[in-house]
Structure formats: C-alpha cells, structure tokens
N, CA, C and O atoms as a Maestro MAE file, in Angstrom:
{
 s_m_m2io_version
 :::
 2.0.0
}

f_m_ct {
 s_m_title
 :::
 protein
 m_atom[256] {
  # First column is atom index #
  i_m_mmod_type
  r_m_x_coord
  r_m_y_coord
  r_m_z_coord
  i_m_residue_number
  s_m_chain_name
  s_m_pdb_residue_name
  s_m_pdb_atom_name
  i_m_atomic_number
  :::
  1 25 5.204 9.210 -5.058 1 A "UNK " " N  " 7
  2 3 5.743 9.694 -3.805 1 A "UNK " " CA " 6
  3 2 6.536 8.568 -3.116 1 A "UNK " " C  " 6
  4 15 7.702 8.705 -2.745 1 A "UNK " " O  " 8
  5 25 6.002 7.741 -3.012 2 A "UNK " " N  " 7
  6 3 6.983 6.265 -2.711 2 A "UNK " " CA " 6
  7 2 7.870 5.845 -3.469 2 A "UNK " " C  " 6
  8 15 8.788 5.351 -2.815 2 A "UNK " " O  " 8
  9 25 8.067 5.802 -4.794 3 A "UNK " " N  " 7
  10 3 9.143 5.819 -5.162 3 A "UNK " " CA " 6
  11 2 9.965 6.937 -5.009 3 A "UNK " " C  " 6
  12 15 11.171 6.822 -5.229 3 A "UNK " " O  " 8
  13 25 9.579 7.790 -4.732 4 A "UNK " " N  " 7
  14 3 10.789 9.051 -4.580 4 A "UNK " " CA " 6
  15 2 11.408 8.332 -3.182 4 A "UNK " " C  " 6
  16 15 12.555 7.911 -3.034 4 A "UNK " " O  " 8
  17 25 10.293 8.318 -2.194 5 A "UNK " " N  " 7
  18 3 11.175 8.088 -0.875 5 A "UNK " " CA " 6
  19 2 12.269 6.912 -1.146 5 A "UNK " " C  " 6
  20 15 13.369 6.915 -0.594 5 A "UNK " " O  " 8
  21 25 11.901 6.048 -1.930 6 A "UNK " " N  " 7
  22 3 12.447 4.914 -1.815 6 A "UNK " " CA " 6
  23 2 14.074 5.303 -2.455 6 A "UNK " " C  " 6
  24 15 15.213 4.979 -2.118 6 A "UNK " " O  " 8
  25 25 13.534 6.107 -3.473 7 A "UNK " " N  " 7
  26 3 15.196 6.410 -4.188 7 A "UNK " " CA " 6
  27 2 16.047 6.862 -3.193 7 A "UNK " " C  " 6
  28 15 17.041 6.317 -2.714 7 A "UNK " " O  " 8
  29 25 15.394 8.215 -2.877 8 A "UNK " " N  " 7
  30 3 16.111 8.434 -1.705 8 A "UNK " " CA " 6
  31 2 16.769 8.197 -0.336 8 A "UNK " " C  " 6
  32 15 17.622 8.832 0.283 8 A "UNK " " O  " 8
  33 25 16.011 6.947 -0.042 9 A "UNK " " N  " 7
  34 3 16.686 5.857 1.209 9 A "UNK " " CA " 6
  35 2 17.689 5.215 0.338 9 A "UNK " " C  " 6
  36 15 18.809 5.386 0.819 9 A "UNK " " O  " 8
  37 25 17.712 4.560 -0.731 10 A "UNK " " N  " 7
  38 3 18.626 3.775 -1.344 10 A "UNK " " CA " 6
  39 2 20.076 4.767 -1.947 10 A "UNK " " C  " 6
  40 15 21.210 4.418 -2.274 10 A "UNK " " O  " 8
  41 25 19.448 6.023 -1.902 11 A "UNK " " N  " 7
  42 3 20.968 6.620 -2.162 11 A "UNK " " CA " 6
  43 2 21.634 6.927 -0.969 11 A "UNK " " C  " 6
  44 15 22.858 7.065 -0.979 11 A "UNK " " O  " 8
  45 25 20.756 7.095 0.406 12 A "UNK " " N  " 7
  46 3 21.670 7.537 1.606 12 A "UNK " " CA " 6
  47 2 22.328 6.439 1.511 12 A "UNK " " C  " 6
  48 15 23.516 6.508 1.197 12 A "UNK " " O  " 8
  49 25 21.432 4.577 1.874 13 A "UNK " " N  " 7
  50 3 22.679 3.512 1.752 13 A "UNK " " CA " 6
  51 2 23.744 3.503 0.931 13 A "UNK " " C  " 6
  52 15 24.723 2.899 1.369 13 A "UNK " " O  " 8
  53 25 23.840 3.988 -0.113 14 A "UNK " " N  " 7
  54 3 24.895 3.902 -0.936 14 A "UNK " " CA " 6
  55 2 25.852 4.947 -0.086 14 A "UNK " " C  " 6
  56 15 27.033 4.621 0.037 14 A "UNK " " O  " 8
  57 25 25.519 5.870 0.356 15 A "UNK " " N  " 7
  58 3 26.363 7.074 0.602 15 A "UNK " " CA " 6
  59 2 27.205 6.394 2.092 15 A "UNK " " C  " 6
  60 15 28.370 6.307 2.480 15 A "UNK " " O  " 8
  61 25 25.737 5.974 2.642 16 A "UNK " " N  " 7
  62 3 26.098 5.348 4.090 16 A "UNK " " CA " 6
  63 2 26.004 3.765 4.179 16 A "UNK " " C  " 6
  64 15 25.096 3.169 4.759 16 A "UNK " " O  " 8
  65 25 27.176 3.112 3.455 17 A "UNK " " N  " 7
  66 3 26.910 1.866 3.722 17 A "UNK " " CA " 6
  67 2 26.643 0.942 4.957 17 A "UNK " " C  " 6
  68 15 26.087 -0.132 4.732 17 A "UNK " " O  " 8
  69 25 26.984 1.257 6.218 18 A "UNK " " N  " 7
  70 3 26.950 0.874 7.287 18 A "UNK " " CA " 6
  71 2 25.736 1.209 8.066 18 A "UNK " " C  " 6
  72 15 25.661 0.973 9.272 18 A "UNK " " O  " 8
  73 25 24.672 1.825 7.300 19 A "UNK " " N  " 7
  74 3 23.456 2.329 7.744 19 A "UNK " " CA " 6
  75 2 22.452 1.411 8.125 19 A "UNK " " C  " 6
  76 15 21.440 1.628 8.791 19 A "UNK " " O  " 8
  77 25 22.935 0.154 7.521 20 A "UNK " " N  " 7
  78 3 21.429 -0.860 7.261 20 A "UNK " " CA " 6
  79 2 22.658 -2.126 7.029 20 A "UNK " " C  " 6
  80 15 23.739 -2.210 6.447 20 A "UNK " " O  " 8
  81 25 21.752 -3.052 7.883 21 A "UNK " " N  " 7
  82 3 22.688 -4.348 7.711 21 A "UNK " " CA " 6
  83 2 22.907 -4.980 6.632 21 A "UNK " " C  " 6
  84 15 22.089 -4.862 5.720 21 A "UNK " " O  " 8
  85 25 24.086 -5.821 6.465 22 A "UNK " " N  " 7
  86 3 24.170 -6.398 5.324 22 A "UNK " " CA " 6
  87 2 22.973 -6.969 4.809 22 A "UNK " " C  " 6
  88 15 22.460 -6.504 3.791 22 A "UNK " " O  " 8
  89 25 22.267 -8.357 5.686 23 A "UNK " " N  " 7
  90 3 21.012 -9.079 5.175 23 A "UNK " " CA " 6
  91 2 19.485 -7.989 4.818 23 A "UNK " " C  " 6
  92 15 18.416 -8.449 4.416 23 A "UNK " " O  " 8
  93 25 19.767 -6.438 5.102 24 A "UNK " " N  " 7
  94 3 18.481 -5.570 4.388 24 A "UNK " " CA " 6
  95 2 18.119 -5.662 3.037 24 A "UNK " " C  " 6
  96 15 18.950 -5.309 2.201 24 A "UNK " " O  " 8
  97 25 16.627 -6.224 2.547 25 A "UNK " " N  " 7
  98 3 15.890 -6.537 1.786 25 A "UNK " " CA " 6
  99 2 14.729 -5.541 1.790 25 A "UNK " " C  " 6
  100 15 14.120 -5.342 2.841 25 A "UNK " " O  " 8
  101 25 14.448 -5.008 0.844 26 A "UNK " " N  " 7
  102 3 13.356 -4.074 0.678 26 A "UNK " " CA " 6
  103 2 12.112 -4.726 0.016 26 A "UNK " " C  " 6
  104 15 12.286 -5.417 -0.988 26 A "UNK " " O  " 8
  105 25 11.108 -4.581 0.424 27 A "UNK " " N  " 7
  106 3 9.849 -5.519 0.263 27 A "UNK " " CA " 6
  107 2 8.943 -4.639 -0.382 27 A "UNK " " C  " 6
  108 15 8.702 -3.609 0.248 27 A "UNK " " O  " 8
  109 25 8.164 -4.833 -1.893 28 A "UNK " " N  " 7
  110 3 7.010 -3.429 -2.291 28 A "UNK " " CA " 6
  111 2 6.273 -4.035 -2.621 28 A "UNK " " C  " 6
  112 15 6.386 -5.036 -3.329 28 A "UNK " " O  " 8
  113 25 5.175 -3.486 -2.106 29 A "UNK " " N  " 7
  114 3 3.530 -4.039 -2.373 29 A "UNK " " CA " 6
  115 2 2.381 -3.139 -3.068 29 A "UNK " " C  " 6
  116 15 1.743 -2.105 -2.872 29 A "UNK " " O  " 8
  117 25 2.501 -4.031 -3.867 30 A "UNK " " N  " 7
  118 3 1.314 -2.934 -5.249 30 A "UNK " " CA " 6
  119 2 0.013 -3.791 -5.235 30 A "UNK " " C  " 6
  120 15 -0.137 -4.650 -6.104 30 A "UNK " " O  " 8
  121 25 -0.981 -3.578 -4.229 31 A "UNK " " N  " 7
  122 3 -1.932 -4.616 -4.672 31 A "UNK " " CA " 6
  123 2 -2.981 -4.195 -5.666 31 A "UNK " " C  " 6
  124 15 -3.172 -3.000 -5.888 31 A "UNK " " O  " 8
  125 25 -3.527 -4.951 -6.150 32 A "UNK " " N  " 7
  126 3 -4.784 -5.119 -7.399 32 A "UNK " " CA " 6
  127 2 -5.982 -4.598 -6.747 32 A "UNK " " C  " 6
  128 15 -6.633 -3.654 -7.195 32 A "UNK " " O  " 8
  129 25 -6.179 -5.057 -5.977 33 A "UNK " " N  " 7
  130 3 -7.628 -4.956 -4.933 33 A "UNK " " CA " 6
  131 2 -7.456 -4.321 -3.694 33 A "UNK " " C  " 6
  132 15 -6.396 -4.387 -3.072 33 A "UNK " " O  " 8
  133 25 -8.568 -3.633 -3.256 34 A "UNK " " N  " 7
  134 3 -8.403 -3.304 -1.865 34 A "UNK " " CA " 6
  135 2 -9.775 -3.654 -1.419 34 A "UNK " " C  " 6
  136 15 -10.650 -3.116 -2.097 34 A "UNK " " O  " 8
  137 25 -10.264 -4.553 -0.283 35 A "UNK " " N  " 7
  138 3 -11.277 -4.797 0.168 35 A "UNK " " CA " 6
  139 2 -11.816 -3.688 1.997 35 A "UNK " " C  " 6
  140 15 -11.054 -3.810 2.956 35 A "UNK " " O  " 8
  141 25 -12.483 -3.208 2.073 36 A "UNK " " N  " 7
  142 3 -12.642 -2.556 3.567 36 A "UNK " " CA " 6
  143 2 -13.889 -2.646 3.814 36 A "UNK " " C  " 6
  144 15 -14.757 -2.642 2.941 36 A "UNK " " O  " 8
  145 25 -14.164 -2.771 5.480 37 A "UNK " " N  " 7
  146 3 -15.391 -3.253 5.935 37 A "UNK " " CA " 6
  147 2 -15.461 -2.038 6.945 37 A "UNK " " C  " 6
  148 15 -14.523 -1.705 7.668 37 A "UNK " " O  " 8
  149 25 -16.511 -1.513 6.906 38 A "UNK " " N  " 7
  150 3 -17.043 -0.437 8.068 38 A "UNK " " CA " 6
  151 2 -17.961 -1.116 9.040 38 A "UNK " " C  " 6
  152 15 -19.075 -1.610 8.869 38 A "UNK " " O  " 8
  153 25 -17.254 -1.019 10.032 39 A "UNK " " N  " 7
  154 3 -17.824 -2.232 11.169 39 A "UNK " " CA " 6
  155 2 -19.471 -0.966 11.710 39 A "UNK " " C  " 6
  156 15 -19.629 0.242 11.537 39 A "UNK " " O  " 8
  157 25 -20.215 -1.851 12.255 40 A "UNK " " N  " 7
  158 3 -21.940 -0.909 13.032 40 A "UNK " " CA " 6
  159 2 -21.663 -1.582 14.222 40 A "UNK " " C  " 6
  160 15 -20.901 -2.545 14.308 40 A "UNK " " O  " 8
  161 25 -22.375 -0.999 15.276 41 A "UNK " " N  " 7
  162 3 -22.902 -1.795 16.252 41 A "UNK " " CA " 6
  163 2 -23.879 -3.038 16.118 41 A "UNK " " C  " 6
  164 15 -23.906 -4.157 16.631 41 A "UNK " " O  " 8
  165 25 -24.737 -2.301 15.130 42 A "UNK " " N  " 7
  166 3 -25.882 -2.924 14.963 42 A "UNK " " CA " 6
  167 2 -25.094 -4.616 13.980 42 A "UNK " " C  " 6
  168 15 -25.699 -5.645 14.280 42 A "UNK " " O  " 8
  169 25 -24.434 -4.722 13.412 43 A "UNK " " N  " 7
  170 3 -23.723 -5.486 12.713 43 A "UNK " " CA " 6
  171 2 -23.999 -5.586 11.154 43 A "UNK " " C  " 6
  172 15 -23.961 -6.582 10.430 43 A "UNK " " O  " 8
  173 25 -24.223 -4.573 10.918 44 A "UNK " " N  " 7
  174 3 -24.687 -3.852 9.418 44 A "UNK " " CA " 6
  175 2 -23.751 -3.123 8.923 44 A "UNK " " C  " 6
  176 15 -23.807 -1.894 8.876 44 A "UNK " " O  " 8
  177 25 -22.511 -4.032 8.381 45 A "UNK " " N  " 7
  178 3 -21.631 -3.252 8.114 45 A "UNK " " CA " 6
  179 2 -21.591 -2.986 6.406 45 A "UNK " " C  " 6
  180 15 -22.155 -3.669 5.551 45 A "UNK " " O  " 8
  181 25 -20.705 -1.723 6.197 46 A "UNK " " N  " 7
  182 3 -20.454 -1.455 5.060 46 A "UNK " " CA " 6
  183 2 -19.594 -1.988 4.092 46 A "UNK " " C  " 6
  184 15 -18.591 -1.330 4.367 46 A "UNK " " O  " 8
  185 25 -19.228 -2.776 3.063 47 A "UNK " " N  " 7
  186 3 -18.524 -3.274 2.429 47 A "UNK " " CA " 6
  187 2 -18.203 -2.334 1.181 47 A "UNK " " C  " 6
  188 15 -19.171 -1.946 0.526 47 A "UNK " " O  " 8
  189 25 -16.773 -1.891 0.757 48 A "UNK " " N  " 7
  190 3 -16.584 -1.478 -0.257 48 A "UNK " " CA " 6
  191 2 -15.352 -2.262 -0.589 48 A "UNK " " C  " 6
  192 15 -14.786 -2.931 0.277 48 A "UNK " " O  " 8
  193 25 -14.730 -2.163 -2.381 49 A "UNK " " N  " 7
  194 3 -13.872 -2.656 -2.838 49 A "UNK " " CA " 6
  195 2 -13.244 -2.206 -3.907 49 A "UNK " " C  " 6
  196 15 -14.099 -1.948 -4.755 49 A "UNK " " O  " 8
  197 25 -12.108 -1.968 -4.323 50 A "UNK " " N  " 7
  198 3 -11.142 -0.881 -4.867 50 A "UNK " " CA " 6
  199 2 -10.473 -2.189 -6.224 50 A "UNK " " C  " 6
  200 15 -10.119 -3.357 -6.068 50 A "UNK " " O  " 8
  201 25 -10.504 -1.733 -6.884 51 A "UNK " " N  " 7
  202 3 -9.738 -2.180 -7.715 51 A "UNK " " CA " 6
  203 2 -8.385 -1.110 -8.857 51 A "UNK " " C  " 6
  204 15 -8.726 -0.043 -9.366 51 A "UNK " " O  " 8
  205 25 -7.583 -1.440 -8.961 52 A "UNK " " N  " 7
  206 3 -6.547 -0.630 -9.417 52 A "UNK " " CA " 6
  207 2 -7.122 -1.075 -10.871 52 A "UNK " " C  " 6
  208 15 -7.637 -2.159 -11.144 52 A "UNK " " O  " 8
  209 25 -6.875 0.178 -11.849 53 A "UNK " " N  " 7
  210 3 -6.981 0.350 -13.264 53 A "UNK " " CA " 6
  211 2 -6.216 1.006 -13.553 53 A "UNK " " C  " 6
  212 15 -5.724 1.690 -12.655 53 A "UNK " " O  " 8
  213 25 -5.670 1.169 -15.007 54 A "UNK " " N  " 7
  214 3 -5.150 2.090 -15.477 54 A "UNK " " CA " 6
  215 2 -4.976 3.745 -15.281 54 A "UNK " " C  " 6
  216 15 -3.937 4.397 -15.180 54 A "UNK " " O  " 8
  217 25 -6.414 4.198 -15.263 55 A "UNK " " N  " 7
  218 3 -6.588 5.209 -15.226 55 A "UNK " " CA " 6
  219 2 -6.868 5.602 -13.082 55 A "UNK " " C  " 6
  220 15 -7.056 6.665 -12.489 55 A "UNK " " O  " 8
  221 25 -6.812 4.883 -12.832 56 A "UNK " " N  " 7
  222 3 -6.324 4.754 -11.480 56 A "UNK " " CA " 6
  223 2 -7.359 3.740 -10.332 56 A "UNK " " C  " 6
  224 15 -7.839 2.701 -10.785 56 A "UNK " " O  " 8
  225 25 -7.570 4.037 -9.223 57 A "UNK " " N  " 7
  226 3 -8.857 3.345 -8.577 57 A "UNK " " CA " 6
  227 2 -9.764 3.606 -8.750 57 A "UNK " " C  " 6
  228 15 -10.010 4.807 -8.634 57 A "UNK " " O  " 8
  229 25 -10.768 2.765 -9.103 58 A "UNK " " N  " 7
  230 3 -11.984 2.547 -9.269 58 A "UNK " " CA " 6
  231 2 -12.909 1.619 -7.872 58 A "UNK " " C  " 6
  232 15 -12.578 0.483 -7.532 58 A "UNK " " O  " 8
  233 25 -13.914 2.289 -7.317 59 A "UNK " " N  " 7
  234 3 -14.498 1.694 -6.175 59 A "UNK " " CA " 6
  235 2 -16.015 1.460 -6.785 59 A "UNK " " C  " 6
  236 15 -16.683 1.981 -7.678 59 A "UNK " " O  " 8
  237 25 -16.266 0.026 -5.490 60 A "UNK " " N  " 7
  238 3 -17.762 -0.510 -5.882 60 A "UNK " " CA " 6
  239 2 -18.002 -0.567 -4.167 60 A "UNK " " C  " 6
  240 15 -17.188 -0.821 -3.280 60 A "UNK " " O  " 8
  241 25 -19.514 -0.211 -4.084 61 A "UNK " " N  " 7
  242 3 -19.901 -0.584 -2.824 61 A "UNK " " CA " 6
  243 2 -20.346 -2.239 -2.899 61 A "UNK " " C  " 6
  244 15 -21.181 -2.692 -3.681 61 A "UNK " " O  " 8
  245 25 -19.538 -3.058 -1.840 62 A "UNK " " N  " 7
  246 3 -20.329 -4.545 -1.977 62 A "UNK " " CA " 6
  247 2 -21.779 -4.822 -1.016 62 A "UNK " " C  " 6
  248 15 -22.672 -5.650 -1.194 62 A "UNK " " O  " 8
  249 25 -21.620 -3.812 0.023 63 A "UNK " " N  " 7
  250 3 -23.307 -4.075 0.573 63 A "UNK " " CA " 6
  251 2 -22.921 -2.713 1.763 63 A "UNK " " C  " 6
  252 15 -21.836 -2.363 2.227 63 A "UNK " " O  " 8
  253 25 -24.295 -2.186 1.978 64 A "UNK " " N  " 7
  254 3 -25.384 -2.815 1.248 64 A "UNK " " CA " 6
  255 2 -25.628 -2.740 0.341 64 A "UNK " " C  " 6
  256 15 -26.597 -3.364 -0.092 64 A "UNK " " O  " 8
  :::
 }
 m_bond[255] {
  # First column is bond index #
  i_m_from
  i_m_to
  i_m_order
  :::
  1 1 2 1
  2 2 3 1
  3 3 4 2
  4 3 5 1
  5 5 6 1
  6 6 7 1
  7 7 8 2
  8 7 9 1
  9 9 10 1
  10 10 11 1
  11 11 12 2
  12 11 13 1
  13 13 14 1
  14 14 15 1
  15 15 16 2
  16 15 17 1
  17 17 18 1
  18 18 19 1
  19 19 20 2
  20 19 21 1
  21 21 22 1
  22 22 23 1
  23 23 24 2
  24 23 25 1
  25 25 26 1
  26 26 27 1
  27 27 28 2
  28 27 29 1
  29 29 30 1
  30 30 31 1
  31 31 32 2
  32 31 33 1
  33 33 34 1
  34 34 35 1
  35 35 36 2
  36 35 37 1
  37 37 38 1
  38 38 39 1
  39 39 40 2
  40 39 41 1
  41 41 42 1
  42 42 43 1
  43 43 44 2
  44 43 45 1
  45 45 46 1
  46 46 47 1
  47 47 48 2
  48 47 49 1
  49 49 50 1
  50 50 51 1
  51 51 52 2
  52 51 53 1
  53 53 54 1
  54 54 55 1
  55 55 56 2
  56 55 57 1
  57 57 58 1
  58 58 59 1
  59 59 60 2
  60 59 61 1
  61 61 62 1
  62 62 63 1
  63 63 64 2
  64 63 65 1
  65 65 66 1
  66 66 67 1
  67 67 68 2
  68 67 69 1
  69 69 70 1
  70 70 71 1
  71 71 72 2
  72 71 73 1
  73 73 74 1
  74 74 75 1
  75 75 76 2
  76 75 77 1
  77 77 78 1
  78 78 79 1
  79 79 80 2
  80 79 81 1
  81 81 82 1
  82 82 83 1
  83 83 84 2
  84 83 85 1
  85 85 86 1
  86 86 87 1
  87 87 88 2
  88 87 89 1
  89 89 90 1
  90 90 91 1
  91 91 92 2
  92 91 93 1
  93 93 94 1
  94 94 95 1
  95 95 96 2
  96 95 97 1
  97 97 98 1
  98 98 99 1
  99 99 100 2
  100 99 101 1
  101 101 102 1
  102 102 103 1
  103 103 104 2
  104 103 105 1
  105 105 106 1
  106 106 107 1
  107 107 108 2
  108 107 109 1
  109 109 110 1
  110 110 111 1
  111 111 112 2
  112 111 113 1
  113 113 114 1
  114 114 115 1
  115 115 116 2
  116 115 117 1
  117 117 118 1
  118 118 119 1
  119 119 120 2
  120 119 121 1
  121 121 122 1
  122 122 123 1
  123 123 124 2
  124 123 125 1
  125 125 126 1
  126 126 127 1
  127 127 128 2
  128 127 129 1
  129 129 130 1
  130 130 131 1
  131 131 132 2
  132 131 133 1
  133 133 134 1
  134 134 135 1
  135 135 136 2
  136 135 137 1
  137 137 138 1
  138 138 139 1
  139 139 140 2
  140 139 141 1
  141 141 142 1
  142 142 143 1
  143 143 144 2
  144 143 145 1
  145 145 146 1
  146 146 147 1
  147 147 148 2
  148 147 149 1
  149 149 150 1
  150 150 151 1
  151 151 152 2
  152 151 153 1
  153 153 154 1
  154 154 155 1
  155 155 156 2
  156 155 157 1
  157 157 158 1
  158 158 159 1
  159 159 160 2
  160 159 161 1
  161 161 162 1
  162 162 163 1
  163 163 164 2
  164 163 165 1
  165 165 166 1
  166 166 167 1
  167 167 168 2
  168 167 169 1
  169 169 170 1
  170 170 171 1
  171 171 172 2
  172 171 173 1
  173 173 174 1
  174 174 175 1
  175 175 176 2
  176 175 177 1
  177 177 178 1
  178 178 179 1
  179 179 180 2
  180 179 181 1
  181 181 182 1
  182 182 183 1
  183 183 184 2
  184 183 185 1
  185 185 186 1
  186 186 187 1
  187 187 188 2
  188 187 189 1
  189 189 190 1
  190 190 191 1
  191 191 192 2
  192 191 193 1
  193 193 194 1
  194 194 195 1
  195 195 196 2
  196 195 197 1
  197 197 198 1
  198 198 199 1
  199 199 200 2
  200 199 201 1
  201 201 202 1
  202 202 203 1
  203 203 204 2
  204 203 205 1
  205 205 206 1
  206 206 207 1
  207 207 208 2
  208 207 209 1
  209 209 210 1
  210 210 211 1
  211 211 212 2
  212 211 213 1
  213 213 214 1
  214 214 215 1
  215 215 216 2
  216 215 217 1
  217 217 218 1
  218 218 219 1
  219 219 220 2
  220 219 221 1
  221 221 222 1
  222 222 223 1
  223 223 224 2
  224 223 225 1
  225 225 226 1
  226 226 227 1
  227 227 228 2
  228 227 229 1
  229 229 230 1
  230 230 231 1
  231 231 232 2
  232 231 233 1
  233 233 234 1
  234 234 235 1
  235 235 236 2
  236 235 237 1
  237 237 238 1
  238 238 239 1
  239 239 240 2
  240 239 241 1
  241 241 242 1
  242 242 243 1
  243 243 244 2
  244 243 245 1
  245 245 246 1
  246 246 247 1
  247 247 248 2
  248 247 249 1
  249 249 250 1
  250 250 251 1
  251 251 252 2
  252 251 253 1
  253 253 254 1
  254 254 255 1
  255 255 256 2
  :::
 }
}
C-alpha cells in the first residue's frame, strides 16, 4: 500500500514538476524490529517486540 502511494506521488511530480521543491528527498523506513511498551499506573508495564520475517511479523511478549 505504501508503495502504491509512493508511485503515485512520484508520478503527479513528474506530471507536476513545480509541485515539490527542487531540494525534495524522499526518506523510507523499513525497520527489522519494533519494540512497544504499555505504560500502568501501577508501573507494571507491558513489553512486547516485533520482529520482521519473511513470512511476515512475528511478536514476543518481553515482560511480563
């Protein structure tokens, strides 16, 4: 889905060169890992962590 959008912004610039300044640089981020913390009051938070595979994400709980 992101690459679709992306094609598709890069063909309006082509169509519309004056759309986006000369110095526009497009930046893509594919990360390996995803780390997230579920914050408590109590301060017992949840830790999980994502790792990208082949066959797609795979998650581990890190605590508790």
């Amino acid at each position: 889905m992101r690459d679709a959008a992306v094609r598709r912004s890069l063909a309006r610039v082509e169509r519309e060169p004056d759309l986006a300044p000369p110095g526009w640089t497009l930046h893509s981020v594919r990360p390996q890992t995803v780390e997230f913390w579920q914050g408590d009051k109590q301060r017992n938070h949840a830790r999980s962590n994502y790792r990208a595979t082949d066959a797609g994400w795979e998650g581990e709980l890190l605590w508790p």
